[in-house]
N, C-alpha and C positions, 0 to 999 in steps of 0.2 A: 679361907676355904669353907664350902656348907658343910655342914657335918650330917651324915647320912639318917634318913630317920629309921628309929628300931620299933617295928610291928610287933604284935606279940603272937607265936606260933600260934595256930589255930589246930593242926593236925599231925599227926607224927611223922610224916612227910619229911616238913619244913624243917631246913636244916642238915638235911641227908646229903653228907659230901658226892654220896655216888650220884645221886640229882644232880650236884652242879657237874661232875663229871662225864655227863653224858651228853652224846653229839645233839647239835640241836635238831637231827636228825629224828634220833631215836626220840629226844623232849618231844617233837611235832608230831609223832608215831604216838603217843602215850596223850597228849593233847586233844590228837583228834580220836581219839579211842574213851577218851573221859574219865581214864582211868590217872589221872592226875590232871590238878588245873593251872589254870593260865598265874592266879594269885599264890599257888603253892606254890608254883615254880618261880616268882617272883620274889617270895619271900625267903624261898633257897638261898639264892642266887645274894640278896640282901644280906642276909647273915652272914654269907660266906665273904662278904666285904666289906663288912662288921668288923668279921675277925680277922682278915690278912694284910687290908691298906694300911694299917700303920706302918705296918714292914716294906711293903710293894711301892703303895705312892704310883698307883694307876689311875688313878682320879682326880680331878680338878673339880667340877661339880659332881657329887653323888645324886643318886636317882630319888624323887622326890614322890611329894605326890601325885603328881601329874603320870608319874610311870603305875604307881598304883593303881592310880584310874583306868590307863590303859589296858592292867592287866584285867579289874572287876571288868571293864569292858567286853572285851576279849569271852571272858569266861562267861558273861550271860548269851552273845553272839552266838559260840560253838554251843550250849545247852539250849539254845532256839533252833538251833541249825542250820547255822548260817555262820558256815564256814568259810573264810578267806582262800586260807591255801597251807602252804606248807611253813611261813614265818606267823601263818596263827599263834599268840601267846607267845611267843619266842622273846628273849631278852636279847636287846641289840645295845651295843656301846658305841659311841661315834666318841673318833677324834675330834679333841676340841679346839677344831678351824671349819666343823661344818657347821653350817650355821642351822638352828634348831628354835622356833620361834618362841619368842617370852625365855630363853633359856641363855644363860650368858656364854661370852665366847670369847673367850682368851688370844685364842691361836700360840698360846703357851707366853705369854709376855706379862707381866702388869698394865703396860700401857694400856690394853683393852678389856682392862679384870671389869671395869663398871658397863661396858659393850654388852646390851641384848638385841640381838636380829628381831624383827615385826614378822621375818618371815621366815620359810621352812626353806631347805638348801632342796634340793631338786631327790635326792636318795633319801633327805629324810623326810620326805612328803609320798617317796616309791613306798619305803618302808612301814611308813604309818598310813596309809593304803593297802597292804599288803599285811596289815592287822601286828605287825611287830611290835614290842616293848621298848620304846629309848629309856636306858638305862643311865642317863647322866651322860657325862662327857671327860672324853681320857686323857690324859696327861700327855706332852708329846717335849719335843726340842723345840725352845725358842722360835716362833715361826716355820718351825720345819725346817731348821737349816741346819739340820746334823744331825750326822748318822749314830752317836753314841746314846741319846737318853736322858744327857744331864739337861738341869735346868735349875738355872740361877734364882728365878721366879717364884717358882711354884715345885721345888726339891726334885732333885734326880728318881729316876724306875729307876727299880732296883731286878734282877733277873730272877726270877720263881725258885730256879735250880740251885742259885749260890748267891742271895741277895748281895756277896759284896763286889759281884761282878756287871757290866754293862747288861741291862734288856735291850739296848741298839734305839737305833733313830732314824726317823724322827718320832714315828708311829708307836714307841716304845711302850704308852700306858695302853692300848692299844694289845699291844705281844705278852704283856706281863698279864692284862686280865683274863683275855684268855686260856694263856697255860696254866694259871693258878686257880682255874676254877671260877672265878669270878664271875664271868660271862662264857656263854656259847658263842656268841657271832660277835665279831668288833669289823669299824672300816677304820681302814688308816688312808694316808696317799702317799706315794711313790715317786719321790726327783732324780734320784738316783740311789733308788732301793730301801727308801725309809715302809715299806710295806714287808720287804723280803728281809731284810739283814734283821731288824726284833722278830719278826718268826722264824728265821732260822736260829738265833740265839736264844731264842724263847723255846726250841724243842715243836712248833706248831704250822700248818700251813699257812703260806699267804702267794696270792694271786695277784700280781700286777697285768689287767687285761691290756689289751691296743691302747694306744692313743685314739682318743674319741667315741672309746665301746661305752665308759660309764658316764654322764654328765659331770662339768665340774662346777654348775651353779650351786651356789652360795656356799662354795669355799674359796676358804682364803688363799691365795696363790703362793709361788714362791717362784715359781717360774713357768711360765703359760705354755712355753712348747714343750715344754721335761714332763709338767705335771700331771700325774693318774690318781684315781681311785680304785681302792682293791678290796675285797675281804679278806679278813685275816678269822682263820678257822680251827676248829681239833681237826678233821682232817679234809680231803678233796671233794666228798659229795656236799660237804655244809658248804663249801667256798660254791661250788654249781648251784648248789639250789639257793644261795644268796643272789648270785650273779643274773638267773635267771630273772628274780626280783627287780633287779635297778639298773641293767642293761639296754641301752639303747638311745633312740636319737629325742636330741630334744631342744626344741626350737629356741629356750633360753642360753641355750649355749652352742653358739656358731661354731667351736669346735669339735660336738656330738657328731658321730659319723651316721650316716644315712645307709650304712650295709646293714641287711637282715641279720637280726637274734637268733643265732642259735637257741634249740631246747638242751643246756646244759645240762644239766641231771637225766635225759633221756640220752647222752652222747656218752654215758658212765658203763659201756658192756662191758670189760675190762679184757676184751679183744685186741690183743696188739704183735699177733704175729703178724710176722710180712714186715712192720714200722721199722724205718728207717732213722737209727739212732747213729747222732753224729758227735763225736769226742774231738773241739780243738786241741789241736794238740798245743798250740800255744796258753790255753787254762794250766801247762803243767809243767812248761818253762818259766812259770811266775813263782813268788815263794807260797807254798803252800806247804802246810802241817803233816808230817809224815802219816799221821793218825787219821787227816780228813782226807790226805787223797788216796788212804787204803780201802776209807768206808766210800767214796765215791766210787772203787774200781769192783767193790764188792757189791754196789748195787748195780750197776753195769750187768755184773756176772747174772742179778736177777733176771735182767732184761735179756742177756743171753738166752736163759732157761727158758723165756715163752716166745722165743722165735723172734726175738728183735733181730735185726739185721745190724749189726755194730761198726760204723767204719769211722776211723779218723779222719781229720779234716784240715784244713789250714785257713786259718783267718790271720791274714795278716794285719789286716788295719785295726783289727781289736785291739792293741796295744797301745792305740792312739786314743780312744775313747777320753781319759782325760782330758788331755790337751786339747780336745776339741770342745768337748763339753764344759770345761768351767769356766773361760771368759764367757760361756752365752749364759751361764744358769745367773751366774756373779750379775752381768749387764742386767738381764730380764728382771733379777729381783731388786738391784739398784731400781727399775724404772718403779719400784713399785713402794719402794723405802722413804725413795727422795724427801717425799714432801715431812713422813715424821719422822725422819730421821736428821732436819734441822728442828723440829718440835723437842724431838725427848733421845736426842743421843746418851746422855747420860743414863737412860734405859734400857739400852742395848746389854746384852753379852758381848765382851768387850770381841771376843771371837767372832762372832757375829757382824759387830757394826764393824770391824776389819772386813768383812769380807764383801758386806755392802759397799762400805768406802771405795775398796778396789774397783769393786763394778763400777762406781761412777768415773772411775778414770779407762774405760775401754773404750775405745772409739766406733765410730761406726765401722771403719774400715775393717778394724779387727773382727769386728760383730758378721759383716759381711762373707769376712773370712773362714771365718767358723762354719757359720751357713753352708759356704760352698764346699768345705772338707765335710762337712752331715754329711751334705747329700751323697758324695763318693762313700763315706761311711753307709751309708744306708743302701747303696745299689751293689756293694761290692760282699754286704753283709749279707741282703737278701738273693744274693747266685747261690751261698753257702746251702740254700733251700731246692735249687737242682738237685742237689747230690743225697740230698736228705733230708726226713721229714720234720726232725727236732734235734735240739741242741741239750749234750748230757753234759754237766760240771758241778762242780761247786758253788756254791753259794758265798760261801765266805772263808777265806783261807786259814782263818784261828776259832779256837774255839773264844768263847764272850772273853773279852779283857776284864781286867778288873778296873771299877769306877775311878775315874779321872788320871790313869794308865795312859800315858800320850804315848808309847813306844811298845812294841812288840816283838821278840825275835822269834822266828820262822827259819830253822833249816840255819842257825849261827847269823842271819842276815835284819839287822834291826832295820825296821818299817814303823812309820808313824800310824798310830791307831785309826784316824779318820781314810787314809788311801785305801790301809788294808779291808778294810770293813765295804768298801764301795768298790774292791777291786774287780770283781767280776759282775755286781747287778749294774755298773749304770754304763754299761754299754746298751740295754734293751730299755734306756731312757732317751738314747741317742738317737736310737731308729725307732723308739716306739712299737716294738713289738713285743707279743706278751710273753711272762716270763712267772713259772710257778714256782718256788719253793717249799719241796717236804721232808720233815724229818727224815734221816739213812743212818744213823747210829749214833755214839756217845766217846766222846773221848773226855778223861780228869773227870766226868760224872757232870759233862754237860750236852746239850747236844751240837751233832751235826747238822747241816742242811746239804741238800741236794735241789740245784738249779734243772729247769728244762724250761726250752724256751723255741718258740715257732715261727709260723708266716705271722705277719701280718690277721688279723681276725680269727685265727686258728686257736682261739681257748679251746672247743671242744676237745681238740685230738691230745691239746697238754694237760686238761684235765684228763681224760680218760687215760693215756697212761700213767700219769700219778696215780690215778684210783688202781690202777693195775697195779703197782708196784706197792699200794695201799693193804692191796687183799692177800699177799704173801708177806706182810710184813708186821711189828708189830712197834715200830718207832714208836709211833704217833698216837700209841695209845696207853703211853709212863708219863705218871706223874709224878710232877714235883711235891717234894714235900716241904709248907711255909706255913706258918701262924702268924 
């Protein structure tokens, strides 16, 4: 692993936890006002990863000088005045399975520790147009093929709030830098909720938009119909004013959709009377934590207060989601393993090349079959959108396991760590529809997360109630305490 380099302060700034603690919001506010710069806040953000990755283990590459450059960049640009926009001087972290040019790229394995892309992945090219700082590259699960955070390769995330517990997966170094201070903005991707399950066990938001809203050139796959890119954030407007950044259609990727970009951070008036908020009531015949489906009914009651309209609902095919979804995720990433997975099995997690192996024994038939129950999954999912305008629940039924905890008991009923953790996000990997997660309380002194999820291309309306439920609340703005 690089080892991060150490600047020497220049200003009394540098260094100031409340700097790393603040949205990149308010950083871009402060930025473009001059009154802190693009290198201060870089060198923040450095130190503060200095002092906490030995414990966390969020990083695979740490930011070099290349991000330095960016930032003295940045900072003669905005004193010329010539300003970019709102990710001016900002520090971004990318998972590292986006490809970042001259910059190496794991996708969390060995097998590709000597792998550097010649080219820029499609968001990390939005981004560095969009005047942002790459800050290195985050630690995640094996390929992205699991929802817990460990990693055999390159050492397990540890969670900010209770390092001896999961930060979730895949996106996990991703959830940990963020709530720790480390970063403002990170992207993770999402198979079945490796964006959502480490921020919600990480205490921080994350946004799994449509299928086809964000490009997924030059990342590495895991499964081409499952697979999304999201921001993971401190709270709803940095996910907006990220999303607004790297949102949209893009000819190198034929699964990019060609619907119009929303202005996300102008869809943010946190106006949501009248909204049509819908409770399956099957979310609550599943085993869930007495503790999280208190804080989920208590923020319900928020939405009461500003005139949401609250009706339950009935999804019955949601319970199918698994079953439908893991022979196609298992086959799709089989087609992508095959060839090094007769190269370097002995490189696998042994979890892992299990799960590949399976894929390659699913047939087409069964693959076919799947296909055709999506599609009923998908039209029977989106009638649910008649009745109402979004989908209130859970995010995850426990609060974080503790590291390498395979079993969990929920309500006396033991559940294996990996189901529970994926039990509510990858059903909105099955249809593709977007799906926010934001802090709603704490239980044992970790946090909750709270799901909302829409049509089809509808981030605006689920940002904007997040942010609504943002401004009466103050989840999303406790920090962890980690050295």
């Amino acid at each position: 692993m690089n080892h991060p380099i150490h600047f020497l302060r220049s200003r009394a700034m540098m260094g100031n936890s409340d700097l790393c603690y603040k949205t990149a919001h308010g950083l871009s506010k402060l930025i473009r006002a001059k009154e802190v710069s693009p290198v201060e806040v870089f060198q923040a953000y450095l130190d503060r990863i200095n002092d906490t990755d030995a414990t966390l283990n969020s990083f695979i590459s740490y930011p070099g000088e290349e991000a330095l450059q960016s930032a003295q960049l940045a900072e003669r640009e905005i004193l010329a005045g010539h300003y970019r926009g709102p990710l001016h001087g900002i520090p971004v972290g990318l998972k590292d399975i986006f490809y970042v040019k001259d910059v190496k790229n794991t996708a969390g394995s060995k097998i590709f520790d000597g792998f550097v892309p010649s080219y820029d992945s499609t968001v990390a090219a939005l981004l560095r147009a969009g005047g942002a700082v790459l800050m290195g590259k985050l630690n995640l699960h094996q390929f992205a093929f699991g929802p817990t955070g460990l990693n055999e390769d390159y050492g397990n995330m540890h969670n900010p709030w209770d390092i001896e517990r999961l930060a979730g997966g895949s996106s996990g170094g991703s959830g940990s830098a963020v709530a720790s201070g480390q970063l403002p903005l990170a992207l993770g991707t999402d198979t079945g909720g490796s964006v959502r399950i480490p921020a919600s066990l990480c205490g921080i938001t994350g946004l799994k938009p449509t299928y086809g809203r964000i490009s997924r050139y030059g990342v590495v796959p895991l499964a081409w119909s499952f697979d999304h890119v999201g921001p993971m954030t401190r709270n709803v407007w940095d996910s907006a004013m990220m999303l607004d950044v790297i949102a949209g259609r893009d000819v190198k990727d034929p699964s990019s959709s060609l619907k119009p970009v929303d202005h996300y951070v102008k869809s943010l008036t946190g106006e949501v009377k009248g909204l049509r908020l819908g409770v399956p009531k099957e979310y609550f015949e599943l085993p869930l934590d007495p503790a999280i489906e208190k804080a989920i009914k208590d923020a319900i009651g928020v939405f009461n207060g500003l005139g949401v309209e609250i009706k339950e609902v009935s999804w019955p095919i949601y319970q199918h989601s698994a079953n439908i979804s893991t022979p196609m995720i298992y086959a799709e990433a089989a087609e992508y393993h095959r060839d090094l997975l007769r190269k370097y099995a002995d490189k696998y997690d042994p979890s892992i090349r299990w799960r590949v192996e399976t894929g390659l024994f699913i047939s087409g038939s069964d693959y076919l079959n799947a296909s055709r129950a999506r599609a009923k999954y998908t039209t029977e999912s989106l009638a649910l959108f008649d009745e109402v305008d979004l989908l209130i629940g859970p995010t995850i039924p426990v609060i974080a396991p503790r590291i390498k905890e395979d079993q969990v008991t929920i309500k006396q009923q033991l559940m294996g760590v990996i189901p529970a953790l994926t039990q509510y996000t990858r059903a909105f990997n099955l249809t593709g529809f977007p799906a926010l997660t934001v802090p709603c309380g704490f239980s044992e002194g970790m946090p909750i997360g709270m799901q909302l999820a829409g049509r089809p291309f509808d981030e605006a309306r689920i940002l904007n109630a997040g942010y609504a439920y943002q401004q009466l609340t103050d989840w999303h703005r406790r920090r962890p305490c980690v050295h």
